[in-house]
C-alpha positions in Angstrom: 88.0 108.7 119.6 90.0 106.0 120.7 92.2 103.8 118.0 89.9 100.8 118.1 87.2 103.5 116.5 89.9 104.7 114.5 90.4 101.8 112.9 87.3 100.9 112.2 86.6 103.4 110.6 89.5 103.7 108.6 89.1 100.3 107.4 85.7 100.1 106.4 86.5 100.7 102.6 90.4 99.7 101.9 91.3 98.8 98.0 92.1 95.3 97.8 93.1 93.0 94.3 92.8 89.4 93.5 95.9 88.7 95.5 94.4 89.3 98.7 93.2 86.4 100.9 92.8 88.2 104.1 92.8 91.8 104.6 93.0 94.0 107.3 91.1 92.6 110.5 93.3 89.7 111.6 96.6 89.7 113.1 98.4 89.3 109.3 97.4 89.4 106.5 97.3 86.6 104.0 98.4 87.1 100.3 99.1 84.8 97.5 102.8 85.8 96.3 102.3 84.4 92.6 104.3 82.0 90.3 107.7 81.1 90.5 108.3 83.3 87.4 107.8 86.2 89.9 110.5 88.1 92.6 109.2 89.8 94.6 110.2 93.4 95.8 109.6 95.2 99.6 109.6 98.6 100.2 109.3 101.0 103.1 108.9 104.9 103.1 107.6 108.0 105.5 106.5 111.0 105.2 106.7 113.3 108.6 104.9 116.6 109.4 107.4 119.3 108.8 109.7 117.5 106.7 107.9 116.0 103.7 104.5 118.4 104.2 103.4 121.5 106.4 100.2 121.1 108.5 98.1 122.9 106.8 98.6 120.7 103.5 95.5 119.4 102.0 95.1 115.9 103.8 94.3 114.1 100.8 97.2 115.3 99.2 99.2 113.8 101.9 97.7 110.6 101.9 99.1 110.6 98.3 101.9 111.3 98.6 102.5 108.7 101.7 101.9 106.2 99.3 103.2 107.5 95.7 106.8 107.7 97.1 106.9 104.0 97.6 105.3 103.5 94.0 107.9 105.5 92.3 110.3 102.9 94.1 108.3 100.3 92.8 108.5 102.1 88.9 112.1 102.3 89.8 112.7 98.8 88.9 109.8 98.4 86.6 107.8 96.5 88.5 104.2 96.0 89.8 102.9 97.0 93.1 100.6 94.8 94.9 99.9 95.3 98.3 100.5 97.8 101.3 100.5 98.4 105.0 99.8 101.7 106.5 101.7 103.0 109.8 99.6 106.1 111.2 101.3 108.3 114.0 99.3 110.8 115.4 99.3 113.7 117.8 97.1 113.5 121.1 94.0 115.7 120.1 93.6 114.9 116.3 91.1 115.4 113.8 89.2 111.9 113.1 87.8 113.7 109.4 91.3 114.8 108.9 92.9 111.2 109.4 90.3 110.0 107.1 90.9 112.7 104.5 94.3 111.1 104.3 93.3 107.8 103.7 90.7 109.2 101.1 93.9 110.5 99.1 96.0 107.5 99.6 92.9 104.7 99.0 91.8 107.0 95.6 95.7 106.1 94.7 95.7 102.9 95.5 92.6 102.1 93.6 94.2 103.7 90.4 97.1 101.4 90.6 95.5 98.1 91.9 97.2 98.2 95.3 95.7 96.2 98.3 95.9 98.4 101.7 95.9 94.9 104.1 96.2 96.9 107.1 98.9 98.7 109.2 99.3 100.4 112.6 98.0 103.6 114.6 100.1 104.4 117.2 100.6 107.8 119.2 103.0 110.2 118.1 104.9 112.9 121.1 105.3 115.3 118.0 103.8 115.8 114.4 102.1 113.4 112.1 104.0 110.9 110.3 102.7 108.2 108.2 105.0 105.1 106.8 103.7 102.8 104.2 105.0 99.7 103.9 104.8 98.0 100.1 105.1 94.7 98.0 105.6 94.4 94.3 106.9 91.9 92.0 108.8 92.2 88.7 109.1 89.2 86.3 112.0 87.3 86.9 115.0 88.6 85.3 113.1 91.7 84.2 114.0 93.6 87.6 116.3 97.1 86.3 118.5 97.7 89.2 120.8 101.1 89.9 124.2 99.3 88.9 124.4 98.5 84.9 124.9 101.4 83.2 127.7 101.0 80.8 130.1 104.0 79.3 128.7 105.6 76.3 125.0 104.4 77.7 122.7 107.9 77.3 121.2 109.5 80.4 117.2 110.4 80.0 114.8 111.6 82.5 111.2 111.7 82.2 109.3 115.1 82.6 110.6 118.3 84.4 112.8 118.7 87.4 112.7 121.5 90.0 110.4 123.5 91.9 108.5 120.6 93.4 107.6 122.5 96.4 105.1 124.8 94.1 102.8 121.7 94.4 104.2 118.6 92.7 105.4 117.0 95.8 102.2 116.4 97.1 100.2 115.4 93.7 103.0 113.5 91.3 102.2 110.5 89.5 104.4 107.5 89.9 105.7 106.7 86.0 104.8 102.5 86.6 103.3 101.9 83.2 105.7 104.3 81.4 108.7 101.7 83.6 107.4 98.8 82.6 106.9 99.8 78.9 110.5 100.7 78.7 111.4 97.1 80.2 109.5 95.5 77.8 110.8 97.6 74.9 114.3 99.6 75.6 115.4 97.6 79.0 117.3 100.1 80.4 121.1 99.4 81.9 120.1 101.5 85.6 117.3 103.3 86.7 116.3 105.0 89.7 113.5 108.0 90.5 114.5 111.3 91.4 113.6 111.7 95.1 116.4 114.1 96.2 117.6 115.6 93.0 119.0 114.7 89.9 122.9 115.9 90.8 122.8 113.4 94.2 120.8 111.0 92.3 122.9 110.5 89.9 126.0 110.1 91.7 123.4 107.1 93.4 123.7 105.3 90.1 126.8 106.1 89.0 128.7 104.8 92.4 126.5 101.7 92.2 127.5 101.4 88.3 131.3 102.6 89.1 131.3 105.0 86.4 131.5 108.9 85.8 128.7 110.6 83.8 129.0 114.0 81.5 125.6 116.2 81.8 124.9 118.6 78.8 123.1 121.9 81.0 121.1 122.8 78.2 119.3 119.5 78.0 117.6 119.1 81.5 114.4 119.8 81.4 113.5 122.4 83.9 110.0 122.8 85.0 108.2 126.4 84.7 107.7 126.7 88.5 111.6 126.5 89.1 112.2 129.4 86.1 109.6 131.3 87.5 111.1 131.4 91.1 114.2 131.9 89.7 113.0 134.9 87.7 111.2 136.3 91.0 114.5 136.5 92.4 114.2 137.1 96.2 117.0 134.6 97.2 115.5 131.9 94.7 118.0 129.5 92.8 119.0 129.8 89.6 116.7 127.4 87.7 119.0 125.0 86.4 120.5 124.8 90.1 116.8 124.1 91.0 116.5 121.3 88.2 119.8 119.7 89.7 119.3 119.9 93.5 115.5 120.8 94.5 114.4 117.0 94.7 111.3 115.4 94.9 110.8 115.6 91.3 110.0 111.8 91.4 111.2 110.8 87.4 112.6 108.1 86.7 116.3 108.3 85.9 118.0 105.6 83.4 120.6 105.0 80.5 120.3 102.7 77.4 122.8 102.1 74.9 123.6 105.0 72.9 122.4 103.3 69.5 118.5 102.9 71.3 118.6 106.6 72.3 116.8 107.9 68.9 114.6 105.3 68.3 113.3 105.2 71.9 112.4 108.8 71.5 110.8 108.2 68.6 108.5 105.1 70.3 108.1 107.1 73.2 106.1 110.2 71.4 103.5 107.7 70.1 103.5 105.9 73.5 103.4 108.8 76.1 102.5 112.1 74.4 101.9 113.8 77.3 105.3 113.3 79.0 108.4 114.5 77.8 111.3 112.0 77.8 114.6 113.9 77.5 118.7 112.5 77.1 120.0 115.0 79.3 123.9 113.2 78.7 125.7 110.1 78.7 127.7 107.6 81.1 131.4 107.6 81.0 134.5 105.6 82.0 135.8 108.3 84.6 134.5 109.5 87.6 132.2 112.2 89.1 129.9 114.2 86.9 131.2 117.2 84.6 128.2 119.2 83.3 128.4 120.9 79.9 126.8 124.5 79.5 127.9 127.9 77.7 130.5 128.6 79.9 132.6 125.7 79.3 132.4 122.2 81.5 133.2 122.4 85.2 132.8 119.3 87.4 129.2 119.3 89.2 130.0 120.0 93.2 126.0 120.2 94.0 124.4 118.0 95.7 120.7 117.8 96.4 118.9 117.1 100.1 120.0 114.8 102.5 118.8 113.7 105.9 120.6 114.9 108.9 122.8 117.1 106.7 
């Protein structure tokens, strides 16, 4: 199959919204950015065969996943997603079904969240697979939560569980957009970011960007059973809260609020999400560098989670 077939056929169903004008097809497309009430935001990601999935990961799962890391940008700053362009590299010899398994798992996505795929690239690849998605948003003017506010004596929460992602949830997590945009509109947090490469590098993200130090209590994060289960199986696993700190790919949002909205956003946030725990896991301070609480005393936090080229 050559990539004119390719395309074709990879283009014969794409989500679109209301914002589209042209699609996929011509040599742009065409989209109708909104009122001047709106900024908008750009994002790029990739995912690449032995690095962010294995070959033999379900396809479908990939495609997700190509396309939910740039959403939980998107959530990142409690904004909207609108539309997206799709960069396919492949390997000489591929699997037509297989390339369209992906897009199966990134259109069903897409879909869910209203996002346009207006077209992309296909391109040969010397090694593995690696798919980049390119993505607008917008976020009401003056509504847009960035990494840099948070304030000393602001409480740290995170949403859900952290570690273990590599049992499964790094191919099949749900970008937290509605649960970002409800918090802008109710509890606008100081900072906020997502968890891509673990809370303990993640943090220190927001915390240089805010110039302030943070105090973690260990018994608060909220570790997810997968990462206590490897941790209980031993065999050269990490201890689970190491896990919770440094595994990555976790994909929650990560933000402070001032200390007096801490109890009755919890409160709100059990009527409003009871399927997703919200948890204050600690709270900004004036210093620097992040000192984590646990049984044993508090020691400053020397983890760090992954990093390219490390």
């Amino acid at each position: 199959m050559n990539e004119f077939d390719l395309i074709r056929r990879l283009t014969r169903a794409l989500p679109t919204n209301p914002g589209v004008v042209v699609g996929a097809g011509d040599d742009c497309a065409v989209l109708e950015p909104g009122g001047p009430d709106r900024l908008l935001l750009f994002k790029t990601d990739a995912v690449v065969e032995g690095v962010h999935f294995l070959a033999d990961a379900p396809p479908e799962k990939i495609g997700h996943k190509a396309l939910a890391r740039c959403l939980s940008d998107i959530a990142a700053m409690a904004g909207t997603p609108s539309a997206a362009l799709v960069t396919v590299g492949l390997p000489r010899g591929f699997q037509a079904d297989w390339v369209e398994a992906v897009y199966t798992g990134l259109n069903a996505l897409a879909r869910r969240c209203e996002v346009a795929i207006v077209g992309g690239e296909t391109t040969t690849s010397p090694g593995g697979v690696f798919i980049s998605v390119a993505l607008l948003g917008w976020v009401p003017r003056g509504q847009g939560v960035l990494r840099s506010g948070a304030e000393a004596g602001d409480a740290i929460f995170v949403t859900g569980e952290l570690g273990g992602s590599l049992a499964g949830k790094h191919l099949d997590f749900e970008p937290r957009l509605a649960e970002a945009r409800w918090l802008a509109r109710h509890f606008p947090p100081h900072a906020m970011l997502d968890i891509s490469d673990g809370l303990a590098s993640d943090l220190r993200h927001l915390l240089s960007a805010s110039r302030t130090g943070a105090e973690l209590l260990g018994a608060a994060i909220p570790i997810s059973r997968a990462a206590r289960l490897a941790a209980r199986a031993g065999s050269g696993a990490k201890p689970a809260l190491l896990a919770a700190l440094t595994d990555g790919e976790d994909f929650e949002l990560l933000f402070t609020v001032a200390s007096r909205d801490a109890v009755p956003l919890l409160d709100a946030w059990r009527k409003q999400f009871p399927g997703l725990p919200l948890t204050c896991i600690g709270k900004i301070t004036a210093g620097e560098g992040i000192a984590l609480r646990d049984k044993h005393g508090t020691r400053t936090l020397t983890d760090h989670g992954y990093a390219h080229f490390a």
